[in-house]
Structures are given as structure tokens and as C-alpha cells.
C-alpha positions as CSV (number, residue, x, y, z in Angstrom):
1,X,8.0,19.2,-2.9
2,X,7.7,17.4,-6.3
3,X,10.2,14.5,-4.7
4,X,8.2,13.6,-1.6
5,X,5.5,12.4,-4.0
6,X,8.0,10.1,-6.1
7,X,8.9,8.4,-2.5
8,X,5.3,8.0,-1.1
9,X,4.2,6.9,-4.5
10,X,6.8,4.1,-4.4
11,X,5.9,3.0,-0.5
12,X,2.8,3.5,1.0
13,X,1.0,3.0,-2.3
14,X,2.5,0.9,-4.6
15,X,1.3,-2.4,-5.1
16,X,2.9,-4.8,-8.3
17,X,-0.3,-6.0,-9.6
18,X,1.5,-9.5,-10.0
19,X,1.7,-10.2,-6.3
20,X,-0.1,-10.3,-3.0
21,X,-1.8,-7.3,-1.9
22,X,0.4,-5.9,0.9
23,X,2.8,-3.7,0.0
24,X,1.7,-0.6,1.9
25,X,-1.6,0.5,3.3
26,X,-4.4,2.0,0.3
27,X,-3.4,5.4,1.2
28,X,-5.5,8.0,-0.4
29,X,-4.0,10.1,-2.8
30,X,-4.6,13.5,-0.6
31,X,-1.9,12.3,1.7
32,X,1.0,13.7,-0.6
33,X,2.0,16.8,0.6
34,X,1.7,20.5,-0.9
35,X,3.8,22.4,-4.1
36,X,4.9,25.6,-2.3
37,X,3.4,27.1,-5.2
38,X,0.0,24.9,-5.6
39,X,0.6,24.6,-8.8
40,X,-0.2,21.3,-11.5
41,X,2.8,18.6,-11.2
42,X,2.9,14.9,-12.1
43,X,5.5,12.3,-10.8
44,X,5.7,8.9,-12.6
45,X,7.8,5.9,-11.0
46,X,9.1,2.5,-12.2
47,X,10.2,-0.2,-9.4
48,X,11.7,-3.3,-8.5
49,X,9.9,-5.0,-5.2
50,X,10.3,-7.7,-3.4
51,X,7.5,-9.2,-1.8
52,X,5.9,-12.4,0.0
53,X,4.5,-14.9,-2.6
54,X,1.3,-14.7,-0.8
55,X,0.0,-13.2,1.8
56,X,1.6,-14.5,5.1
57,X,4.4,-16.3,3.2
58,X,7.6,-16.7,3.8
59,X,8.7,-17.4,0.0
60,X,9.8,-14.2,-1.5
61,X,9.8,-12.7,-5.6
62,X,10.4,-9.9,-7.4
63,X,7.7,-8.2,-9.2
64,X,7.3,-4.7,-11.1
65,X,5.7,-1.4,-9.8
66,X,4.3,0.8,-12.0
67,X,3.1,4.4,-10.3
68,X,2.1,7.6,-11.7
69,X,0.9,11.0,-9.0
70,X,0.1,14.4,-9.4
71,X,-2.0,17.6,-8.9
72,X,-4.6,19.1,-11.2
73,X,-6.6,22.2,-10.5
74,X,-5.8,21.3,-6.5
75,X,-7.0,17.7,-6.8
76,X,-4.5,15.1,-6.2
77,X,-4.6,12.0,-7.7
78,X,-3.1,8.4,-7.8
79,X,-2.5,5.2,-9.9
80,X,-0.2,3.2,-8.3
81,X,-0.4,-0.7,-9.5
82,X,-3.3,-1.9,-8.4
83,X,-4.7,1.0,-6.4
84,X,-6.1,4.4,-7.6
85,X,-7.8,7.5,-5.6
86,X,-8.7,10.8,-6.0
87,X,-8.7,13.6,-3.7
88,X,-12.0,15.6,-4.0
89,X,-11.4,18.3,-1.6
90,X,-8.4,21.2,-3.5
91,X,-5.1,21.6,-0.9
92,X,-4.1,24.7,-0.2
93,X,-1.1,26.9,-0.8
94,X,2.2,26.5,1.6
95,X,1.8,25.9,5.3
96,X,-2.1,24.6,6.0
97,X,-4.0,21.7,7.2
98,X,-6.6,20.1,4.8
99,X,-9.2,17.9,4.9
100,X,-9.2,15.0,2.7
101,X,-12.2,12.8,1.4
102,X,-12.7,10.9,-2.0
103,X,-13.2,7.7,-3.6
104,X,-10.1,4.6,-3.8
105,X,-10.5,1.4,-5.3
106,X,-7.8,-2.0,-5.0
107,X,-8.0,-4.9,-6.9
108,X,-7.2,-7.5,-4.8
109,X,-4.8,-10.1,-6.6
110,X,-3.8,-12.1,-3.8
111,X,-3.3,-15.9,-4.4
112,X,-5.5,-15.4,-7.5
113,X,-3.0,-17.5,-9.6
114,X,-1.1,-20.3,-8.0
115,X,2.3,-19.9,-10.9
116,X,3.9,-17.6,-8.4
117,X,3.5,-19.2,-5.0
118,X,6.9,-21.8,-4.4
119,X,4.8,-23.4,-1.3
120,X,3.2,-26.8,-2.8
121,X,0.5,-27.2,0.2
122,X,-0.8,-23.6,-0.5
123,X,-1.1,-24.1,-4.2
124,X,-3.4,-26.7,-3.4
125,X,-5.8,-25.1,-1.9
126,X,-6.4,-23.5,-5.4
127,X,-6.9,-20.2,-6.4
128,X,-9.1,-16.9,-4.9
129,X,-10.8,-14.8,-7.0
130,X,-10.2,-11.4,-8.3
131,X,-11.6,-8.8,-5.5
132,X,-12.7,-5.4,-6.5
133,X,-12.5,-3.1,-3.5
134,X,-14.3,0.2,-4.1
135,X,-14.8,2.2,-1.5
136,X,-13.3,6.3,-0.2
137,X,-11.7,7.6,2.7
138,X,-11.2,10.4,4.7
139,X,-8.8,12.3,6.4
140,X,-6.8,15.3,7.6
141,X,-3.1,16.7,6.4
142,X,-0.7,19.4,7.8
143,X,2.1,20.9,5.7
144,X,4.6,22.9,7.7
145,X,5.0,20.6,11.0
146,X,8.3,20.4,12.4
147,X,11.1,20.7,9.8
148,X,10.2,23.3,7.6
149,X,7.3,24.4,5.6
150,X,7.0,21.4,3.2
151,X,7.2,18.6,6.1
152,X,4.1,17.0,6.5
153,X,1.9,14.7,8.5
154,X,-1.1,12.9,8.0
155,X,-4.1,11.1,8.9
156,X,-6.8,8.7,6.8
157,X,-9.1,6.1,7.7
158,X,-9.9,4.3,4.5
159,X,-13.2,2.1,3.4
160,X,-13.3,-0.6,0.7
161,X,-16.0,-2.9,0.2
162,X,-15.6,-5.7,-2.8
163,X,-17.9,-5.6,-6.0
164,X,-16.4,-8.7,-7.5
165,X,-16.7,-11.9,-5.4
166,X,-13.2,-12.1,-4.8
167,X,-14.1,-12.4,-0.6
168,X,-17.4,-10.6,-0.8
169,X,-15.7,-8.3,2.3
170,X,-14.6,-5.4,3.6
171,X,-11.1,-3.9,4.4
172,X,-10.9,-1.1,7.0
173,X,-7.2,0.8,7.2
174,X,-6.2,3.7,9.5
175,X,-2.6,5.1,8.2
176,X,-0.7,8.1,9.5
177,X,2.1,9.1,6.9
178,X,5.2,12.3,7.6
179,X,7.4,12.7,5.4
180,X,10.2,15.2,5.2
181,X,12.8,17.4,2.9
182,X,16.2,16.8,4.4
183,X,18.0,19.0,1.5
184,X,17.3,19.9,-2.0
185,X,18.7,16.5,-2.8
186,X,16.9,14.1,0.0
187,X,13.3,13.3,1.7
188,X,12.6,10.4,4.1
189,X,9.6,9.4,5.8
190,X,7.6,7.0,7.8
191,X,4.3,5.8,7.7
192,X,2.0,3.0,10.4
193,X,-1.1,1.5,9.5
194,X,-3.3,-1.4,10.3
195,X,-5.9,-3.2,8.3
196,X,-9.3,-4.7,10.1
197,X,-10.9,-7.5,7.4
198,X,-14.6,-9.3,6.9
199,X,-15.5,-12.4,7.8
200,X,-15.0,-13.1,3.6
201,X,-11.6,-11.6,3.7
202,X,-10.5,-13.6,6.7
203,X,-12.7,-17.1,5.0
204,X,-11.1,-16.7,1.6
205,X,-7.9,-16.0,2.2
206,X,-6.6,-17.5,5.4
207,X,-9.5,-20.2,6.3
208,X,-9.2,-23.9,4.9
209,X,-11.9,-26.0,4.5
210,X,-12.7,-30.1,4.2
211,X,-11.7,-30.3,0.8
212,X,-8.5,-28.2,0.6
213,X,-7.5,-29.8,3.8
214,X,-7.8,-33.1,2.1
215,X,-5.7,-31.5,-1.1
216,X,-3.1,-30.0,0.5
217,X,-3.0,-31.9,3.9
218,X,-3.0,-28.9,5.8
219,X,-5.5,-28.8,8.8
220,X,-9.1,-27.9,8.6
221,X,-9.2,-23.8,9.9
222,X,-11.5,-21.3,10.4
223,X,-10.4,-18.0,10.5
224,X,-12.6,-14.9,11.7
225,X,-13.1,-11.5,11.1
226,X,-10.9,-8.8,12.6
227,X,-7.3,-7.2,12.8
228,X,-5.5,-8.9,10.6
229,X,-2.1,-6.5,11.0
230,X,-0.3,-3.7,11.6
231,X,2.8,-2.2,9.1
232,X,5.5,0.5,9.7
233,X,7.6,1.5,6.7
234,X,10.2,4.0,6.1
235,X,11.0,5.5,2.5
236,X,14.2,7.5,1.4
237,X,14.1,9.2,-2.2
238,X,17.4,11.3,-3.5
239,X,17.6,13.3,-6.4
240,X,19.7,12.6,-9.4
241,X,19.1,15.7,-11.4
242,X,20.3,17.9,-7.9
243,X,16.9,19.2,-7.2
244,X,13.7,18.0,-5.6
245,X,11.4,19.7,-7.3
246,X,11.6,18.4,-11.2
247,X,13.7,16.0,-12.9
248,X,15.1,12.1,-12.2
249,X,15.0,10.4,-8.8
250,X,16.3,7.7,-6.9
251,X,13.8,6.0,-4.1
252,X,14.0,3.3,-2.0
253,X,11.7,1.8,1.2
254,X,11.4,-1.3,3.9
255,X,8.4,-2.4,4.8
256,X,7.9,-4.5,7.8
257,X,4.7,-6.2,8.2
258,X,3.0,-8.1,11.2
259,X,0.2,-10.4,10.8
260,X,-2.4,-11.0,14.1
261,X,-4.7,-13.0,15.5
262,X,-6.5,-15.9,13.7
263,X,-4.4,-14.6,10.4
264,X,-1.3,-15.2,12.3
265,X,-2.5,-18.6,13.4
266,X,-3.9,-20.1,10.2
267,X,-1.8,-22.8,9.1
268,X,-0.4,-21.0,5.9
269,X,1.0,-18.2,8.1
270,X,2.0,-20.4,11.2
271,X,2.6,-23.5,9.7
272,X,3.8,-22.9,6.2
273,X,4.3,-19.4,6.4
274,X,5.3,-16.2,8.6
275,X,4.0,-13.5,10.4
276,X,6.5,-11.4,10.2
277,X,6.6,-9.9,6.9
278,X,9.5,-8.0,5.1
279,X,9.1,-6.1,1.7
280,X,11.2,-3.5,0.2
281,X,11.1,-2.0,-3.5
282,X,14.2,0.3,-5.2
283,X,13.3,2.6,-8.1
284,X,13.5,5.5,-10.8
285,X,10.6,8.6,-10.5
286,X,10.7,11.7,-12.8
287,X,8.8,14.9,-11.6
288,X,7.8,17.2,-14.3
């Protein structure tokens, strides 16, 4: 159904291209779940999140989310802040698994501007640079699973690699999404997924050399490559127009976020930060 997409588009994709870049896991597009009548539809969606001011902070702000979804011709698609995919393999009609496979790209915007981070130690260490994370994923979907015939559940293991010298690294996420019509008027969901980062990602963003340690007083660290942490969200979308299927909705989802090993333990997460990271996001969709 047309709502399920409005309430994944707002959670496990959505990232405000003015904050950090955690949000939800780079799902690919293919994870939304089959029209009973496989059929073209698009969902757009305008949010309000709350978010860390960097990643591993415990400062909070508010920052826009700007989503659009949809089908064409069987191909699913996604733009969704900073994060866009296509699903090249067509779903099928009602009650089927599917295979899923196509390109997804992030831009990585975390601490690549220092006007939104409260923390005065961390804006010392100066700014990262923009990170271009192309890559594709794959994966495997079944509509019709346990509550009716437009339940679904789903598996992806995504692949990004950045082109723009942001951390010159790689990002490597497994997610498994279900979501779920309760009525005509209501869909919840959850979703878990973990990310495993370069030796760039982990340097750039979490490690701090000789010379920020001397700016910021913070100690010298060296972070490494590896798990850097596992999410589970839950999403609930309502329907203002009465229906699922076309017209306004409502969505809302909590996010809770747990950084690991060295990125737990660098000093802006232990020391000046958390590792236990909340984010949520409210918001309008409209299915057509």
C-alpha cells in the first residue's frame, strides 16, 4: 500500500542533508513493498527531525527532510535527502518475493561545516570534507508474510565506496525492514541494520591527530576500521484523508542508534559525546 512507502520514506531513508549522516540505514529503494495492483504511484514527504549535531554527539537540532518514492514501469525509485537508489529488477504483482539489485549513492555531510555543532572541542578539530558514496546493493523482498497480503519483509546488503575525498572509504550496511497495514487508516514497522566502515571513514571522522589534539585539547586517537554500529527503528504513518492508498498522511519514527568499538571510544563519542544515539522525525506525505 501507497502509505507504507510515505512511512519508510520518512525512516529508514531519510536523511536532512543539513546534518550528520545517520538517520536510518541507505536502504535501497526496492525495499518498499508492492501496489496490490503494480501499478505507477509516487509518495512525496516533508519532515521535521531531530538529530545528533554530529555523529556520536550528544548535542541535538532540528533539521528538514525532504523525500520523494515511487514506482514506474515496476522500478522503484528513491530520493530521500541525501540518498537516492533505483531498483533495477520490476516487483511483481500481489503476494511474491523479489530480488532486488541497483545502484545507491549518499553524500556524506557529516561535520562538513562546524555552524551546527554546539560542542567547542569538536569544532576545532575543523571540518571533513564532502563524501560522495556511490555504490549498489542487493537484496531480497516478500509481500504477503504474516498479516495479510501487503505485509512485507526484507533483506539488503548495501555497498558505497566514496568518489570525493570526503574519507576516501567504504561503508558496508546489512538492513532487514517489515512493515505492516494495521487498517486502512494505519501501518507500522520496524527495521535493524548495522554499518562496517574503512580505515578513512573511521580516520576522518572519529580519529584525532597532533594538531587537532593541540586545537581542541582533546587526546591524540586513532581509530580503526570496522563495526562502527548497529540501529533499530520503528515507524507509524496514519492516514488523514481515511485511506492508505492515495491522499495526505501523517508519519512519525524513533530511531535508536548504538555506536561500537573504537567509534564508541574516540574521545568525541566517549568523552564529549555519546554512544547511545536517539533520533526521531514527525511529518506530512501525499500519495498520488
Amino acid at each position: 500500500m501507497r502509505a507504507i512507502l510515505a512511512a519508510i520514506l520518512a525512516t529508514t531513508f531519510a536523511t536532512p542533508a543539513l546534518a550528520q549522516d545517520a538517520t536510518g540505514p541507505a536502504v535501497p529503494a526496492s525495499a518498499v513493498p508492492n501496489e496490490d495492483t503494480g501499478g505507477d504511484f509516487y509518495v512525496v514527504g516533508l519532515g521535521a527531525a531531530v538529530l545528533p549535531d554530529y555523529e556520536g554527539s550528544d548535542d541535538y537540532s532540528f533539521s528538514p527532510v525532504p523525500a520523494a518514492t515511487g514506482r514506474v514501469s515496476g522500478f522503484n525509485f528513491l530520493l530521500a535527502g541525501n540518498r537516492a537508489s533505483v531498483d533495477l529488477i520490476r516487483d511483481g504483482v500481489g503476494p511474491t518475493w523479489d530480488i532486488q539489485a541497483g545502484p545507491i549513492a549518499v553524500v556524506g555531510l557529516n561535520r562538513n561545516s562546524t555552524r551546527g555543532i554546539d560542542d567547542a572541542q569538536v569544532r576545532a578539530l575543523g571540518t571533513v570534507g564532502t563524501a560522495i558514496e556511490l555504490g549498489g546493493y542487493v537484496g531480497i523482498g516478500k509481500t504477503g508474510v504474516i498479516t495479510s497480503q501487503f505485509d512485507r519483509l526484507s533483506v539488503s546488503l548495501s555497498y558505497r565506496k566514496d568518489v570525493a575525498g570526503g574519507h576516501k572509504s567504504t561503508v558496508l550496511a546489512p538492513t532487514i525492514n517489515y512493515v505492516t497495514p494495521l487498517s486502512l487508516r494505519a501501518i507500522a514497522g520496524v527495521f535493524v541494520s548495522a554499518e562496517r566502515v574503512g580505515e578513512g571513514y573511521a580516520d576522518r571522522y572519529f580519529s584525532v591527530n597532533q594538531a587537532q589534539s593541540l586545537a581542541s585539547g582533546l587526546p591524540i586517537y586513532n581509530a580503526r576500521s570496522g563495526w562502527k554500529n548497529w540501529t533499530l527503528g520503528a515507524l507509524a504513518g496514519h492516514s488523514i484523508s481515511g485511506d492508505l492508498r492515495s491522499g495526505w498522511q501523517l508519519f512519525g519514527t524513533v530511531v535508536y542508534r548504538k555506536m561500537l568499538n573504537d567509534f564508541a571510544d574516540s574521545p568525541l563519542v566517549a568523552r564529549n559525546g555519546s554512544s547511545n544515539q536517539w533520533l526521531g522525525a514527525v511529518g506530512v506525505a501525499y500519495s498520488f
